[in-house]
C-alpha positions in Angstrom: 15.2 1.5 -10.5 15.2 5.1 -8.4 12.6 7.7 -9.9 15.6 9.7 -11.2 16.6 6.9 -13.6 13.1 5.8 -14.7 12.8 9.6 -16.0 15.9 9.0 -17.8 15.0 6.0 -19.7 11.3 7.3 -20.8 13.3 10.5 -21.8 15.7 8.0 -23.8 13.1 5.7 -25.1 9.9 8.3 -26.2 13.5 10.4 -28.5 13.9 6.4 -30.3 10.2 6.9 -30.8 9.7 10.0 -31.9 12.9 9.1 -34.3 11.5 6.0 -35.8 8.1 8.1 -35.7 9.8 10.2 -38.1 11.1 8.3 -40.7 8.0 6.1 -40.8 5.9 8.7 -41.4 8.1 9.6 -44.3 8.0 6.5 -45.7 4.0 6.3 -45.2 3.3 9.5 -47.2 5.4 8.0 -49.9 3.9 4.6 -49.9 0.4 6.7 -49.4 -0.9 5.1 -46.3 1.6 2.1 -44.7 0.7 1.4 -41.2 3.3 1.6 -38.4 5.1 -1.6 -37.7 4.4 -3.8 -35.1 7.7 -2.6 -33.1 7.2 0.6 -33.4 3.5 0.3 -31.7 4.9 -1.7 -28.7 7.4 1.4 -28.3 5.0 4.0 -28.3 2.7 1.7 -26.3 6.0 1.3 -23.7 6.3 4.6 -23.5 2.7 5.7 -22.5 3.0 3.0 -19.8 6.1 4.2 -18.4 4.4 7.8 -18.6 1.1 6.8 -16.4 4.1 4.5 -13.9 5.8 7.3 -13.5 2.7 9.7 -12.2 1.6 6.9 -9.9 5.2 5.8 -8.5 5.7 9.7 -7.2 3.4 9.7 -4.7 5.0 6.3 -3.5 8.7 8.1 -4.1 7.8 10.3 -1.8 7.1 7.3 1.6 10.0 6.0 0.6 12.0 9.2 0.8 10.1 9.9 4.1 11.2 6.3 5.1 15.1 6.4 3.8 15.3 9.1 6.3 13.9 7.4 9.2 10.1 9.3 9.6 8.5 5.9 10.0 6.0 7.5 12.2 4.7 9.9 8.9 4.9 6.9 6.5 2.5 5.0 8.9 0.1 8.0 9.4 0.1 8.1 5.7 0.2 4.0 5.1 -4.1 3.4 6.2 -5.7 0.4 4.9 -7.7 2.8 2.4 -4.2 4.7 1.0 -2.4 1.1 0.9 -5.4 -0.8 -1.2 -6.0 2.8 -3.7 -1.9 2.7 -4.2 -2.1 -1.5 -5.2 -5.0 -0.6 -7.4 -3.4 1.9 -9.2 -0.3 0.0 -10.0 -2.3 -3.0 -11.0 -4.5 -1.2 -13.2 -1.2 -0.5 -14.4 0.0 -4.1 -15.5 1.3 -5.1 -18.6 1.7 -8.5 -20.5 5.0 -9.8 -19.1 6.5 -11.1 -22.5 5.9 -8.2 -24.4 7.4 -6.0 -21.7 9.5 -7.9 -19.3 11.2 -4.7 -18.3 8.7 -2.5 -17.6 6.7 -5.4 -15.8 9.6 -5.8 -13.5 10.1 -2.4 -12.0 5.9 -2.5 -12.0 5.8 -5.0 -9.7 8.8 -3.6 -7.8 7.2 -1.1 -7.0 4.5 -2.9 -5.9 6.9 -5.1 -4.0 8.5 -1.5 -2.2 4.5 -0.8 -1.1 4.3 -4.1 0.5 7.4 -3.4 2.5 6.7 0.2 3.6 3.2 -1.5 4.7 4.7 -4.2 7.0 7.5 -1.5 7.8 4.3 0.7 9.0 2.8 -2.5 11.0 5.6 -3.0 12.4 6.2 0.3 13.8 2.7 0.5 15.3 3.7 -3.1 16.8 7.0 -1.5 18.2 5.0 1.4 20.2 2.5 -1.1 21.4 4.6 -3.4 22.9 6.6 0.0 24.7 3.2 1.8 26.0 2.5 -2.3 27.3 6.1 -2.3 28.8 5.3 0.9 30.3 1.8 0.0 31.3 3.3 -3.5 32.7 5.8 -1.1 34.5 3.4 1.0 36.2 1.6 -2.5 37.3 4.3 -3.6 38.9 5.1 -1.1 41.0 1.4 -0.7 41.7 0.7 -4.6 43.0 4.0 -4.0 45.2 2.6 -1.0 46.9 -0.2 -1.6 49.4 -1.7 2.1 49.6 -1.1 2.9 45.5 -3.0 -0.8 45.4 -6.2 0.2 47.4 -6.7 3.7 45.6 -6.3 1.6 42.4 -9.1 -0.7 43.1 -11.5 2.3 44.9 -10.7 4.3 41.7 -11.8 1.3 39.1 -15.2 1.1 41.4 -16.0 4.8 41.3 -15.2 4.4 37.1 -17.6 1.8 37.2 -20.3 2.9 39.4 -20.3 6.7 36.9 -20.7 4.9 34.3 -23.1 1.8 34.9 -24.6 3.2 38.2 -24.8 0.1 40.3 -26.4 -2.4 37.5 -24.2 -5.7 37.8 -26.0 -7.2 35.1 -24.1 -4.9 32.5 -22.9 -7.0 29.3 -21.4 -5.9 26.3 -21.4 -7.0 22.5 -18.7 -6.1 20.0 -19.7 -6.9 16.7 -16.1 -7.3 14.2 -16.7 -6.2 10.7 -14.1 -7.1 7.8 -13.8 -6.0 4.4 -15.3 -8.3 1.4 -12.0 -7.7 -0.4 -9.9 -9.2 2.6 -12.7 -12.0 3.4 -12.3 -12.9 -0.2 -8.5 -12.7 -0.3 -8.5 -15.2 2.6 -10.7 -17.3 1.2 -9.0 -17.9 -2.1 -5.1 -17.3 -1.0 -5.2 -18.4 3.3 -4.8 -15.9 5.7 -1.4 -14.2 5.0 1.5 -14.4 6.6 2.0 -11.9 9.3 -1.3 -9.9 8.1 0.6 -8.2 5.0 -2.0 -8.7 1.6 -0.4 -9.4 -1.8 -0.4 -5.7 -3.1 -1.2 -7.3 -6.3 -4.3 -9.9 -5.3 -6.3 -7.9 -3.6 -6.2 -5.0 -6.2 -7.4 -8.0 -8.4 -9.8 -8.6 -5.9 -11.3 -4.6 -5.7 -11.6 -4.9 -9.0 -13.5 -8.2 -9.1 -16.2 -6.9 -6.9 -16.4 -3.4 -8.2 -15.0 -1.9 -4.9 -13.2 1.0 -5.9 -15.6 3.6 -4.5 -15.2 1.4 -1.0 -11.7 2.0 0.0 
């Protein structure tokens, strides 16, 4: 359901409320106090939940806009870890019970479901211009090893790199110390590593929650 039509049908549905609102309030001053039916709560309920869907889904309107028309590059300098794990916690936070609105669940989660696939769309595209600047960088190689001179200024160029900035130690070593998120170790943990490195939007807002990680991301 586009944004345009979701406006539509809270538009439609709060008027049915606001109708039955009417008359039930009618009918409660004359029976001096009757409470609103069942029904009629789960509508007004719907509608504030469509309201709050709405404000959050804009933001997200407006990657997919930016996607439709092929600016994969801004979606992706948008699309960080931090934007992609505050957007699944929003629209978790979100979530309703499924049989009392089956409806509203469903274009919940596909909207959830549209943030996964503008996240792998974004990984993707960072994998694209990898494997071109490696193409290029494999290019350059080539012609390099196949020329003697451009060879031998490659290799007295890598020394004089190394001697400004190690001097002539050539007991140099290096640690690199990798560093993962507790929601991601946990989402691995519970769920295997996922497929192609794209997180349930979903699970891991579960997860955030869980462990009180909002403040994190």
């Amino acid at each position: 359901m586009s944004l345009n039509l979701l406006s539509i049908f809270i538009f439609n549905t709060n008027s049915m409320v606001r109708r039955n609102s009417n008359v039930l309030f009618s009918k409660s001053k004359a029976a001096n106090g009757t409470a609103f039916s069942n029904d009629d709560v789960l509508n007004i309920e719907r509608v504030e939940a469509y309201k709050q869907l709405n404000v959050v889904i804009r933001e997200l309107d407006d990657l997919m806009n930016q996607y439709a028309e092929g600016n994969i590059s801004d979606v992706a300098a948008t699309l960080t870890p931090s934007f992609f794990n505050k957007m699944a916690l929003r629209l978790f936070s979100l979530k309703k019970n499924r049989s009392k609105f089956p409806d509203y669940e469903i274009i919940r989660k596909g909207f959830s479901n549209a943030l996964e696939g503008l996240n792998r769309s974004a990984k993707q595209n960072a994998l694209l211009i990898n494997t071109e600047n490696e193409r290029d960088n494999y290019l350059v190689s080539h012609n390099i090893l196949h020329d003697r001179e451009r060879l031998l200024e490659y290799v007295e160029s890598l020394n004089n790199q190394y001697t400004s900035i190690f001097g002539d130690r050539q007991d140099m070593s290096l640690k690199v110390r990798a560093t993962i998120g507790r929601e991601y170790t946990e989402y691995i943990r519970l769920y295997g590593l996922p497929i192609g490195g794209f997180f349930d939007a979903d699970k891991l807002a579960q997860i955030i929650l869980k462990f009180d990680l909002q403040n994190s991301i």
